[in-house]
PDB file of N, CA, C, O and CB in Angstrom:
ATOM      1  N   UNK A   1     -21.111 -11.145  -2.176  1.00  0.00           N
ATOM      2  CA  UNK A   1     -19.974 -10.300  -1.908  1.00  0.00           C
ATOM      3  C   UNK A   1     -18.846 -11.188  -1.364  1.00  0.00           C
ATOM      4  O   UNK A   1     -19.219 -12.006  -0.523  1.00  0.00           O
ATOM      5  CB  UNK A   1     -20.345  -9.156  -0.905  1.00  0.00           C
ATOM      6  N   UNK A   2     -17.609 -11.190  -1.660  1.00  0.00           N
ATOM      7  CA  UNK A   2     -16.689 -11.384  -1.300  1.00  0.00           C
ATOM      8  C   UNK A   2     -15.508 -10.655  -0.517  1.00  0.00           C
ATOM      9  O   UNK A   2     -15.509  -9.430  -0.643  1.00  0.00           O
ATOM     10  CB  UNK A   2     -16.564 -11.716  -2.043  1.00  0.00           C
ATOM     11  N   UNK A   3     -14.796 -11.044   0.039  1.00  0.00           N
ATOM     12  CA  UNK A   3     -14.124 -10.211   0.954  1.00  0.00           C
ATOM     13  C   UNK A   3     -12.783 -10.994   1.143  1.00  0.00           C
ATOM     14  O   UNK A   3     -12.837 -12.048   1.777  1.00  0.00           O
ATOM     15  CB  UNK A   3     -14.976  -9.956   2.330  1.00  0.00           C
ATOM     16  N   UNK A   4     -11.104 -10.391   0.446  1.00  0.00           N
ATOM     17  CA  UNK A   4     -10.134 -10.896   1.003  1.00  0.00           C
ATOM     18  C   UNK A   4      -9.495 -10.139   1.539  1.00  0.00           C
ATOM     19  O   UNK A   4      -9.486  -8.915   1.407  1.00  0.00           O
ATOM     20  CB  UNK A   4      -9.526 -11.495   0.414  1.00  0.00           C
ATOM     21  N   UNK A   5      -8.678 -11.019   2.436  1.00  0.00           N
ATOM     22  CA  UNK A   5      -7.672  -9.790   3.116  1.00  0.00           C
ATOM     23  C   UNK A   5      -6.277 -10.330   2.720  1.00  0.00           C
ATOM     24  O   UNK A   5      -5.930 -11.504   2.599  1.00  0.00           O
ATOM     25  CB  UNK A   5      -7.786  -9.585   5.032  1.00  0.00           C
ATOM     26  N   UNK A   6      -5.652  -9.344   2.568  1.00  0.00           N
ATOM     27  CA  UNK A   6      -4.198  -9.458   2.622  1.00  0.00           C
ATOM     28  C   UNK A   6      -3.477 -10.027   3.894  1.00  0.00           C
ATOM     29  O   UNK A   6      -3.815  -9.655   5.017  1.00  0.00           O
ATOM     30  CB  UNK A   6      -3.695  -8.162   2.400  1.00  0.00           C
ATOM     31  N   UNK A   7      -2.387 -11.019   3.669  1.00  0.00           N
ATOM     32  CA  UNK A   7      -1.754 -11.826   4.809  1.00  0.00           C
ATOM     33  C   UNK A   7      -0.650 -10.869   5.114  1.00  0.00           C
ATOM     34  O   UNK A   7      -0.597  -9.756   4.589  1.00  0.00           O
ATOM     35  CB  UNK A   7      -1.212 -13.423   4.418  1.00  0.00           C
ATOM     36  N   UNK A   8       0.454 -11.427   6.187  1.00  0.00           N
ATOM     37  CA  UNK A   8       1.246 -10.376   6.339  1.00  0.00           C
ATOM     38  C   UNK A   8       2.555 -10.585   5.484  1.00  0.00           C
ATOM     39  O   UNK A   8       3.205 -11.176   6.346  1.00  0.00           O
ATOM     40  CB  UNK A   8       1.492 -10.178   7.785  1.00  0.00           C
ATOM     41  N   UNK A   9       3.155 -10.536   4.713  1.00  0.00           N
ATOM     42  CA  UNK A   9       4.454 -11.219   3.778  1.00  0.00           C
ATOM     43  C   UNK A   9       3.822 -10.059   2.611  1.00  0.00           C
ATOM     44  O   UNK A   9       4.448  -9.100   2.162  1.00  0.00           O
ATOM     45  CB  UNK A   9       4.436 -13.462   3.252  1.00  0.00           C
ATOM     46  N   UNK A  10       2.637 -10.390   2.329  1.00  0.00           N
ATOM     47  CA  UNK A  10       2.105  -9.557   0.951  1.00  0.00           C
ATOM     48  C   UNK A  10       2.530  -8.245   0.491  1.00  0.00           C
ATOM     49  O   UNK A  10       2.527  -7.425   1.409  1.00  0.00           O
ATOM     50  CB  UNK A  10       0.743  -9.310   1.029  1.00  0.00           C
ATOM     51  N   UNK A  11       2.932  -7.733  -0.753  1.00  0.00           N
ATOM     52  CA  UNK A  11       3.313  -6.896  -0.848  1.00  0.00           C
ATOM     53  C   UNK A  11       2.310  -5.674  -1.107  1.00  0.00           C
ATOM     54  O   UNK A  11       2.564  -4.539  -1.511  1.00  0.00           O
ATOM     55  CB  UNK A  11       4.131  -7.195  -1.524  1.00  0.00           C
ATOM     56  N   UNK A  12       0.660  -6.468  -0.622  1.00  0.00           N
ATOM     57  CA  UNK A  12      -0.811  -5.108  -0.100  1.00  0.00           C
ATOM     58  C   UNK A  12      -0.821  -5.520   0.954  1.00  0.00           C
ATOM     59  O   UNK A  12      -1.990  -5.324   1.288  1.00  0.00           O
ATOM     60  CB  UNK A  12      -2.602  -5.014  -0.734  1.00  0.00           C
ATOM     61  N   UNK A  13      -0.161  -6.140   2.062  1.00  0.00           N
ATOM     62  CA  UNK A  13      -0.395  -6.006   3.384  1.00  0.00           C
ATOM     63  C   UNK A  13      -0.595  -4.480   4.235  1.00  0.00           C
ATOM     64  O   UNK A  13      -0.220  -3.422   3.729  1.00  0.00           O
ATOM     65  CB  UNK A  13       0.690  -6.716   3.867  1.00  0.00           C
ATOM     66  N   UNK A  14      -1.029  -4.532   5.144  1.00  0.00           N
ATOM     67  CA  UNK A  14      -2.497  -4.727   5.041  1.00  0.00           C
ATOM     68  C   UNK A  14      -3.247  -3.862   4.145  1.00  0.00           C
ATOM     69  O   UNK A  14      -3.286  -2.708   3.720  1.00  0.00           O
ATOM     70  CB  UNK A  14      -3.079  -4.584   6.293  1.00  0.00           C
ATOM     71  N   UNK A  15      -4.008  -5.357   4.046  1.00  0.00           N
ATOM     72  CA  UNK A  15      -5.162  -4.181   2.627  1.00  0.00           C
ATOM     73  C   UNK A  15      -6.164  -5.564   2.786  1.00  0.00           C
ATOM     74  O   UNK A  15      -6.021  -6.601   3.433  1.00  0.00           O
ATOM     75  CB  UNK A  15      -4.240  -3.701   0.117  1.00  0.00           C
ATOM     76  N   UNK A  16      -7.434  -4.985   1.722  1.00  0.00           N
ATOM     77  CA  UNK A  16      -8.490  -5.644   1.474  1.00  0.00           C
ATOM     78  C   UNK A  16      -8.769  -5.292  -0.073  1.00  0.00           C
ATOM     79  O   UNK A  16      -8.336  -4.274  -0.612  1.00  0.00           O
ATOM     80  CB  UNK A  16      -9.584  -5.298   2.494  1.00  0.00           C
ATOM     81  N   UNK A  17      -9.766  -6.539  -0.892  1.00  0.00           N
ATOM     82  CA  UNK A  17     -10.453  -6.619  -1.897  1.00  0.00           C
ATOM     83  C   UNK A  17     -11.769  -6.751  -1.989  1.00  0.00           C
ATOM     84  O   UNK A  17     -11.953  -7.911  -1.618  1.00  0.00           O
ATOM     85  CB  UNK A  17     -10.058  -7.326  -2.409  1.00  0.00           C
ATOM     86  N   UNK A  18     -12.440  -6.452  -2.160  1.00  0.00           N
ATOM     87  CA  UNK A  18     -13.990  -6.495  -2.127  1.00  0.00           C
ATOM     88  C   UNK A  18     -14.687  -6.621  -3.257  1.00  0.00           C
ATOM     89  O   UNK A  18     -15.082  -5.544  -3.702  1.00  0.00           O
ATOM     90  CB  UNK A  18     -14.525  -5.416  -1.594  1.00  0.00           C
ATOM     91  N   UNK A  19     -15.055  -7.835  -4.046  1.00  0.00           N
ATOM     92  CA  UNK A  19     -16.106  -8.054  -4.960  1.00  0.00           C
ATOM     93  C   UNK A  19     -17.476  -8.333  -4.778  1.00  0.00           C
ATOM     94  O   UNK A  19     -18.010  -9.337  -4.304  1.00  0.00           O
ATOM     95  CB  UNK A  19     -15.791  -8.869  -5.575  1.00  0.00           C
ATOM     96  N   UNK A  20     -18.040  -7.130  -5.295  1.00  0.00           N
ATOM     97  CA  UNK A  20     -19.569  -7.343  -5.268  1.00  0.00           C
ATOM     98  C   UNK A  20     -20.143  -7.398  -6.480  1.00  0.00           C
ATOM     99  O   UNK A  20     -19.963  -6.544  -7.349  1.00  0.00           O
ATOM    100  CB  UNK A  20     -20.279  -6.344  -4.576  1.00  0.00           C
ATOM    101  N   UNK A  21     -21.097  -8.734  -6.641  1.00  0.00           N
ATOM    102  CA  UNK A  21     -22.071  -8.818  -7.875  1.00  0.00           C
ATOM    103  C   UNK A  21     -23.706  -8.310  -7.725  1.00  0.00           C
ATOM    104  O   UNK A  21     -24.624  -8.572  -6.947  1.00  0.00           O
ATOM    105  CB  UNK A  21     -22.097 -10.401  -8.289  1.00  0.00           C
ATOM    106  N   UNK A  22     -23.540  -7.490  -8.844  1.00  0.00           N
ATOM    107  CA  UNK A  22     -25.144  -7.249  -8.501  1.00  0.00           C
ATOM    108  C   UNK A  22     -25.812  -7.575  -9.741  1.00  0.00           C
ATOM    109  O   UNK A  22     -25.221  -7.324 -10.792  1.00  0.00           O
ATOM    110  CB  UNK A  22     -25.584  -5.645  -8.034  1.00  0.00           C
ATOM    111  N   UNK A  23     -27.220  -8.216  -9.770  1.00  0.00           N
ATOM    112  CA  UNK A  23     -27.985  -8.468 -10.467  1.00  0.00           C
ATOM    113  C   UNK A  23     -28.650  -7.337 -11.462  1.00  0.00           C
ATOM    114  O   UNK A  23     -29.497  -6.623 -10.926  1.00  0.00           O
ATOM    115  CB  UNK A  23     -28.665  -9.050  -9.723  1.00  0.00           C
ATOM    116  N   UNK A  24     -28.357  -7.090 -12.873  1.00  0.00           N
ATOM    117  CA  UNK A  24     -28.677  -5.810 -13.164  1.00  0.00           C
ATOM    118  C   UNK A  24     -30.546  -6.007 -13.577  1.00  0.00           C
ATOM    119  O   UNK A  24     -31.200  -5.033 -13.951  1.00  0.00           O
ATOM    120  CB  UNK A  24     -27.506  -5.217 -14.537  1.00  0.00           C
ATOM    121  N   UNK A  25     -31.102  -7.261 -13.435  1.00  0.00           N
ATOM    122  CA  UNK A  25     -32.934  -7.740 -13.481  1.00  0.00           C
ATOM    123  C   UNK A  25     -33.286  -8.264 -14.900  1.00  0.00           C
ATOM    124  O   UNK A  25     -34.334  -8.773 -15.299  1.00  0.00           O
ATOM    125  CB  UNK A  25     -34.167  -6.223 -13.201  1.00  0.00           C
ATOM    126  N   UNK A  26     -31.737  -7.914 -15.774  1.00  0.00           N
ATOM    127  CA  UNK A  26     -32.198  -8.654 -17.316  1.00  0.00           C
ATOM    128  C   UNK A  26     -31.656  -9.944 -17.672  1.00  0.00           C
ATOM    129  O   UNK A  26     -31.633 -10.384 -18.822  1.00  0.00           O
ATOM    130  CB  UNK A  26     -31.747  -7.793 -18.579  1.00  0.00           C
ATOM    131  N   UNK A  27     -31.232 -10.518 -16.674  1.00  0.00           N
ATOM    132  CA  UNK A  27     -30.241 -11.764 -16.736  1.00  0.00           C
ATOM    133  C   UNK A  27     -29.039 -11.271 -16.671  1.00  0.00           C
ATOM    134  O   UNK A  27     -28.437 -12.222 -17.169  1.00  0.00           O
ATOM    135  CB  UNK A  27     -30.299 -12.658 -17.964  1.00  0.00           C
ATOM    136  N   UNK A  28     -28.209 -10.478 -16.426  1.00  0.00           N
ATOM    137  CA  UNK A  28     -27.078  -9.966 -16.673  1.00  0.00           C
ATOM    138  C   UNK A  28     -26.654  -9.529 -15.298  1.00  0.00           C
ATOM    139  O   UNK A  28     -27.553  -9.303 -14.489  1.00  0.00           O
ATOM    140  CB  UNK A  28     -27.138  -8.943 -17.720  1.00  0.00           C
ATOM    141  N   UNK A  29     -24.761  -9.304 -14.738  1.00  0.00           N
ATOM    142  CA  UNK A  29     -24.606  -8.676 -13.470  1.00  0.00           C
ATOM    143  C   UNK A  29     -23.275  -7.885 -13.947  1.00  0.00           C
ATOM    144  O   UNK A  29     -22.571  -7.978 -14.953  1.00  0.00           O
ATOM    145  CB  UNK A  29     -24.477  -9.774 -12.076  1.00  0.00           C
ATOM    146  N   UNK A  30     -23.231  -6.988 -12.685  1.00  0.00           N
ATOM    147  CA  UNK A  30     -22.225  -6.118 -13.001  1.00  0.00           C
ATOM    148  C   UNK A  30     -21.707  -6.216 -11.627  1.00  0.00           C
ATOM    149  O   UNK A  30     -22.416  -6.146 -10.623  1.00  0.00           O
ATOM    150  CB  UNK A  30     -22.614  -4.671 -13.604  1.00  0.00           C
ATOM    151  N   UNK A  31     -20.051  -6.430 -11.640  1.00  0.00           N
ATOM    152  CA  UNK A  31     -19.430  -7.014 -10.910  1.00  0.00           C
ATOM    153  C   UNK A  31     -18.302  -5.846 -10.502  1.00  0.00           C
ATOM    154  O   UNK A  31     -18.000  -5.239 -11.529  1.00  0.00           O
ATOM    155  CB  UNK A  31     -19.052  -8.309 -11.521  1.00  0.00           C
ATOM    156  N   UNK A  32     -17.820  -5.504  -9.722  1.00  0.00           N
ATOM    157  CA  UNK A  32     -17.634  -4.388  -8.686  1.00  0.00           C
ATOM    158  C   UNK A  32     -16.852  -4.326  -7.580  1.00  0.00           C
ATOM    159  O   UNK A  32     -17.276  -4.622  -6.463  1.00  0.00           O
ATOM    160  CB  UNK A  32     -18.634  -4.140  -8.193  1.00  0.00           C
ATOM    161  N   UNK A  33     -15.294  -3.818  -7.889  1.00  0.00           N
ATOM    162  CA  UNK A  33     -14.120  -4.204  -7.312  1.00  0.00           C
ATOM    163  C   UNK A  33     -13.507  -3.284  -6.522  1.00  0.00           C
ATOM    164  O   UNK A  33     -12.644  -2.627  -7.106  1.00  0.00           O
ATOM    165  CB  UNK A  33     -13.298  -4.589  -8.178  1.00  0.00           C
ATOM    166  N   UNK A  34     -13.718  -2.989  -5.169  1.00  0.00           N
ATOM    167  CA  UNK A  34     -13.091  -1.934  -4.150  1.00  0.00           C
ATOM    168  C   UNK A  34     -11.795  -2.528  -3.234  1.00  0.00           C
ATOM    169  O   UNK A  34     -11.725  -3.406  -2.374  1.00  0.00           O
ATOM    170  CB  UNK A  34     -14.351  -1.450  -3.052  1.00  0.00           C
ATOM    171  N   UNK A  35     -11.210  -1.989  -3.594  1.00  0.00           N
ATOM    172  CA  UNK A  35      -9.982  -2.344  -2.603  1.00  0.00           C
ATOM    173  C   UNK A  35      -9.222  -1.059  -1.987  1.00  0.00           C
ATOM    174  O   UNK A  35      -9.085   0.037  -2.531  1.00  0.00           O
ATOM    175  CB  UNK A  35      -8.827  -3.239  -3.450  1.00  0.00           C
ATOM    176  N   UNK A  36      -8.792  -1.441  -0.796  1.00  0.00           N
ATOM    177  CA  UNK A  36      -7.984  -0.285   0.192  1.00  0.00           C
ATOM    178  C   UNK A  36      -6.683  -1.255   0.968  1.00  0.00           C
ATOM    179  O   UNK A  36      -6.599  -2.458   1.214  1.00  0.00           O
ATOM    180  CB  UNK A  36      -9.309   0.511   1.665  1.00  0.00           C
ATOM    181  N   UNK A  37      -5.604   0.105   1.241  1.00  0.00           N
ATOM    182  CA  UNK A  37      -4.590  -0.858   1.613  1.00  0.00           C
ATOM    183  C   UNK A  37      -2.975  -0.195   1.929  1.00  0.00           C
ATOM    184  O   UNK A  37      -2.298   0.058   0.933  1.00  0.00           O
ATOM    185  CB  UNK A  37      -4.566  -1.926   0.356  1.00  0.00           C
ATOM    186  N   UNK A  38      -2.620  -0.033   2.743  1.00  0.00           N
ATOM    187  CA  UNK A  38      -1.371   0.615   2.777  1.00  0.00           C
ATOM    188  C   UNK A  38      -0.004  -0.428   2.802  1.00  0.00           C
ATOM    189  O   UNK A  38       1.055  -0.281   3.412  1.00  0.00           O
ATOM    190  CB  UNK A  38      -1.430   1.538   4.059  1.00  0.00           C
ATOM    191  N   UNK A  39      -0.322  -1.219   2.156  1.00  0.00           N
ATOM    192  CA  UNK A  39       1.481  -2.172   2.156  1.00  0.00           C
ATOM    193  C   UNK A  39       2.074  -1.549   0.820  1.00  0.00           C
ATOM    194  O   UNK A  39       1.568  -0.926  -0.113  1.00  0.00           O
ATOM    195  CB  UNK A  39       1.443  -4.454   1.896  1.00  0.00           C
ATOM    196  N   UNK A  40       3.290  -1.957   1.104  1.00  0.00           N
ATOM    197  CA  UNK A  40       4.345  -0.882   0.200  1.00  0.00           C
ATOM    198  C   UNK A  40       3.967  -0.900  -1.256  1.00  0.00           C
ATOM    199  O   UNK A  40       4.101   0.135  -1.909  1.00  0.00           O
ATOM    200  CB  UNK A  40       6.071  -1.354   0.248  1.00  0.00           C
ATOM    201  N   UNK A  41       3.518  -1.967  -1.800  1.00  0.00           N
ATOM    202  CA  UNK A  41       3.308  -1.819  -2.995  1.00  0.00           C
ATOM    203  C   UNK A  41       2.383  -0.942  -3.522  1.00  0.00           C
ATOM    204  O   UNK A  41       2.608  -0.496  -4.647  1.00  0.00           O
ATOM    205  CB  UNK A  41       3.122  -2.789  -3.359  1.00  0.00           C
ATOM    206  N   UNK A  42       1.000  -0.477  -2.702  1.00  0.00           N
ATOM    207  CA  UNK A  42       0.731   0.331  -3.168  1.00  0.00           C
ATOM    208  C   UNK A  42       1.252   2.136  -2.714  1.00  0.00           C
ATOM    209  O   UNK A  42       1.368   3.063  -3.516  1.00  0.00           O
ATOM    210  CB  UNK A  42      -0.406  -0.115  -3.150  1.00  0.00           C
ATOM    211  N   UNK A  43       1.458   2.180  -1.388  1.00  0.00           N
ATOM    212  CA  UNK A  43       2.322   3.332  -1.130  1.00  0.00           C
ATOM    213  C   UNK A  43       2.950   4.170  -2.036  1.00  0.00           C
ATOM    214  O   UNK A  43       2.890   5.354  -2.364  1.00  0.00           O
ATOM    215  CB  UNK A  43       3.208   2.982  -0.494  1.00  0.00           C
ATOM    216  N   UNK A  44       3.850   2.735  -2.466  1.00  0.00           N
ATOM    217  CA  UNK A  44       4.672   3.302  -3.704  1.00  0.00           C
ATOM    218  C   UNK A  44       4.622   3.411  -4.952  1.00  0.00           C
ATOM    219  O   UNK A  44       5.496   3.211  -5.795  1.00  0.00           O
ATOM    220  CB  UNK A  44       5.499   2.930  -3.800  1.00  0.00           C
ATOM    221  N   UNK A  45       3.307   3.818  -5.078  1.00  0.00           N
ATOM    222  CA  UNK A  45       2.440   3.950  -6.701  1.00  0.00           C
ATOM    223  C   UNK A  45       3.555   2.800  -7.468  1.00  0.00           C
ATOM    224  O   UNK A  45       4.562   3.177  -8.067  1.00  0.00           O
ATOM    225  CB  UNK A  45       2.491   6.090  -7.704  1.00  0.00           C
ATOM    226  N   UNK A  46       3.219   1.578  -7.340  1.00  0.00           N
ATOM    227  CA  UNK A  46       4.570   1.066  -8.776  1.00  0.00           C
ATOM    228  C   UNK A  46       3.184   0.598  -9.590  1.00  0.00           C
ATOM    229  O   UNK A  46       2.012   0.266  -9.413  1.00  0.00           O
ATOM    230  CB  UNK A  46       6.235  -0.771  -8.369  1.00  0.00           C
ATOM    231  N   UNK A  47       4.229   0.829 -10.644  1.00  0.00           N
ATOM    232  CA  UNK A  47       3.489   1.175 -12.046  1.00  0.00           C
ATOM    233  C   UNK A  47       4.134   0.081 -13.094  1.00  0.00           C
ATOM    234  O   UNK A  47       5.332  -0.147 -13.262  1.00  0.00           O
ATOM    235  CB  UNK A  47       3.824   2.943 -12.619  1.00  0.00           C
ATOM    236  N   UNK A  48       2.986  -0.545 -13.764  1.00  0.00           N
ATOM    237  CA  UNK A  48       3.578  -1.040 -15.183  1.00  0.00           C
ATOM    238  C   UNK A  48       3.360  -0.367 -15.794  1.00  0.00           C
ATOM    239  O   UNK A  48       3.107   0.756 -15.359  1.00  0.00           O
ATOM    240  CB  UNK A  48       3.299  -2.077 -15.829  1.00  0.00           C
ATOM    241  N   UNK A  49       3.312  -0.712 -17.601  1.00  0.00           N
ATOM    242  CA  UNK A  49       3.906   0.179 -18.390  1.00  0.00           C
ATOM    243  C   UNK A  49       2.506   1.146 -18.368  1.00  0.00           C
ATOM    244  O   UNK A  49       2.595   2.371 -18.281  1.00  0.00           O
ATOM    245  CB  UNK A  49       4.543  -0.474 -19.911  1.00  0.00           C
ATOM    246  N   UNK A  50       1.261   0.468 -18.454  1.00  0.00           N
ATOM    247  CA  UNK A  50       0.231   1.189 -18.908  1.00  0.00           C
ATOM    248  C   UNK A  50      -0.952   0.695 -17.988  1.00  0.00           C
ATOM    249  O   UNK A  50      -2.070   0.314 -18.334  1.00  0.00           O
ATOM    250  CB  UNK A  50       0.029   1.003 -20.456  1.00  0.00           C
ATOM    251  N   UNK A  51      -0.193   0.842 -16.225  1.00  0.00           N
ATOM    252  CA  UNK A  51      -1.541   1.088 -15.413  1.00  0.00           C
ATOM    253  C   UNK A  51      -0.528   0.935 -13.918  1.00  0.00           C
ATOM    254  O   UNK A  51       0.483   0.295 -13.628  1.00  0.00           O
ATOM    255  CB  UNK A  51      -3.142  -0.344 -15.735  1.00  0.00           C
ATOM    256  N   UNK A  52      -1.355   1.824 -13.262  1.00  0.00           N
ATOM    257  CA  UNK A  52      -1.019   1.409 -11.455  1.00  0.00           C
ATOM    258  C   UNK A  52      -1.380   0.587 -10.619  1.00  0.00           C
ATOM    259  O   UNK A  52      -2.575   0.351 -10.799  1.00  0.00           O
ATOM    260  CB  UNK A  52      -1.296   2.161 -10.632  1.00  0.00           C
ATOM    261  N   UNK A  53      -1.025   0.095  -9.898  1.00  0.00           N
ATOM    262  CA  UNK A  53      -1.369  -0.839  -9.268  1.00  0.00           C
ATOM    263  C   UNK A  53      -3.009  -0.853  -8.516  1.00  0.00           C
ATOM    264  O   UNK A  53      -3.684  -1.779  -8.066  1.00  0.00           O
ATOM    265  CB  UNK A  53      -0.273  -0.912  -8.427  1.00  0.00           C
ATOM    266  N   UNK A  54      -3.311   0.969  -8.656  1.00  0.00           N
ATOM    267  CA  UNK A  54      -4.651   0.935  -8.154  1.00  0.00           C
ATOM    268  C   UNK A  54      -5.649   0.205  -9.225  1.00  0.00           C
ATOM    269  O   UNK A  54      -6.673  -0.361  -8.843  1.00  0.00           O
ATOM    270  CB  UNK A  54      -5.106   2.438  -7.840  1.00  0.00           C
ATOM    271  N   UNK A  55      -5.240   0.273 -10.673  1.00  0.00           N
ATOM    272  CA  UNK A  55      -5.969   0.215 -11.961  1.00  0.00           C
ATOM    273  C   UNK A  55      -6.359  -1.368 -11.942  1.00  0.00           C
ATOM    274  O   UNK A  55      -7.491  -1.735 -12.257  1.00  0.00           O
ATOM    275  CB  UNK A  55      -4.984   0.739 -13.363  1.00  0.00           C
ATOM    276  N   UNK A  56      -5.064  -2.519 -11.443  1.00  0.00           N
ATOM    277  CA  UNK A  56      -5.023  -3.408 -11.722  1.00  0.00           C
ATOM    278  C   UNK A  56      -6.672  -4.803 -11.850  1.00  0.00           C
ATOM    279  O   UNK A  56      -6.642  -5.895 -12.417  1.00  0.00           O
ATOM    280  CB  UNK A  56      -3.947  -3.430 -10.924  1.00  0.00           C
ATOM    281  N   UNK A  57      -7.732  -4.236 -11.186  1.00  0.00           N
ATOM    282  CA  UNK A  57      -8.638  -4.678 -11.544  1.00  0.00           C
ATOM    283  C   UNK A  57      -9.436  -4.644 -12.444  1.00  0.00           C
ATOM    284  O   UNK A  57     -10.302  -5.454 -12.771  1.00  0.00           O
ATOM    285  CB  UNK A  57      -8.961  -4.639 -11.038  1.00  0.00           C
ATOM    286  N   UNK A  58      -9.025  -3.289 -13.034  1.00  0.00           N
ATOM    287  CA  UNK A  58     -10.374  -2.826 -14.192  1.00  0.00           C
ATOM    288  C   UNK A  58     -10.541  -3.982 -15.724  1.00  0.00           C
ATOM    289  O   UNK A  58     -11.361  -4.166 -16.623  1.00  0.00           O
ATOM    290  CB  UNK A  58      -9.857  -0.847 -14.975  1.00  0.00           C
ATOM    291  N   UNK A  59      -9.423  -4.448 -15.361  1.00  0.00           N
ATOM    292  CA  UNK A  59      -9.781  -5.133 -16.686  1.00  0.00           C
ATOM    293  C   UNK A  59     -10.812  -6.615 -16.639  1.00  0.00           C
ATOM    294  O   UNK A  59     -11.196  -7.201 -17.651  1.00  0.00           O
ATOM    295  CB  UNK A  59      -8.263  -5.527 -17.362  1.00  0.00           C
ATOM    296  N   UNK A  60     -11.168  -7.078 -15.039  1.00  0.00           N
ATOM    297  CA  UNK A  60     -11.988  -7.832 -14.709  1.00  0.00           C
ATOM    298  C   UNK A  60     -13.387  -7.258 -14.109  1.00  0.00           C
ATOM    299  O   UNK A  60     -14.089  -7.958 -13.381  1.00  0.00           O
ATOM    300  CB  UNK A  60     -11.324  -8.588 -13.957  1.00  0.00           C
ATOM    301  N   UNK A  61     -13.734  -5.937 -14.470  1.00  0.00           N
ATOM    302  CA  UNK A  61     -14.729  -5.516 -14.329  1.00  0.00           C
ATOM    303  C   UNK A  61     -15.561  -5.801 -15.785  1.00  0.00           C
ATOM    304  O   UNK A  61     -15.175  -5.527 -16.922  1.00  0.00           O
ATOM    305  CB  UNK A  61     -14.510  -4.211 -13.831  1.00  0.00           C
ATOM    306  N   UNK A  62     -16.579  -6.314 -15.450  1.00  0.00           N
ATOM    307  CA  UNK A  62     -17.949  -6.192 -16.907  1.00  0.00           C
ATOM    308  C   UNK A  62     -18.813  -6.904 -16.543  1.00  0.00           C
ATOM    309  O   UNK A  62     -18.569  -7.763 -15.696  1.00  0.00           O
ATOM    310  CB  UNK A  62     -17.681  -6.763 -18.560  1.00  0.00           C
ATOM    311  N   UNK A  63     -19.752  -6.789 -16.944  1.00  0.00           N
ATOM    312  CA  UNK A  63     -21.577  -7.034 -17.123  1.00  0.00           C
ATOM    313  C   UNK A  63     -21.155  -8.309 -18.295  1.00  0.00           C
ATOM    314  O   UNK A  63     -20.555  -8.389 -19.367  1.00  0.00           O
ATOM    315  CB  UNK A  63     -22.874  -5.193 -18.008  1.00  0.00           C
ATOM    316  N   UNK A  64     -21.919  -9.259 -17.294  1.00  0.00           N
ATOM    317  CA  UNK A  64     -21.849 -10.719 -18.062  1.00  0.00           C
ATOM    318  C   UNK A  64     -23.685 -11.515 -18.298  1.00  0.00           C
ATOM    319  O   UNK A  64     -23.819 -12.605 -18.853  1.00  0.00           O
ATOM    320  CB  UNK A  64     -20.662 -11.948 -16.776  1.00  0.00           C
TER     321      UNK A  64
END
């Protein structure tokens, strides 16, 4: 498990990221991204064209 925190300048200050890998027992893991955080950027839902800033991990989620 990993654990970052947001510094203070950041635009997720304060906030956290949390990656956890878990072993799924076939050789393979599935990797698992929680984050919480009230700095303005997320407050202020900003959005690209085709995701929110909450979304912004999903595309580094998968079973490797």
């Amino acid at each position: 498990m990993v654990v970052n925190v947001t510094l203070p300048g950041h635009p997720l200050h304060p906030g956290i990221v949390v990656r956890q890998v878990t072993p799924n027992g076939n050789g393979t893991s599935t990797i698992t991204n929680y984050g919480e955080g009230i700095g303005w950027l997320q407050k202020n839902k900003w959005y690209t064209p085709d995701k929110t800033i909450n979304g912004v991990w999903t595309i580094q989620k998968s079973s490797n």
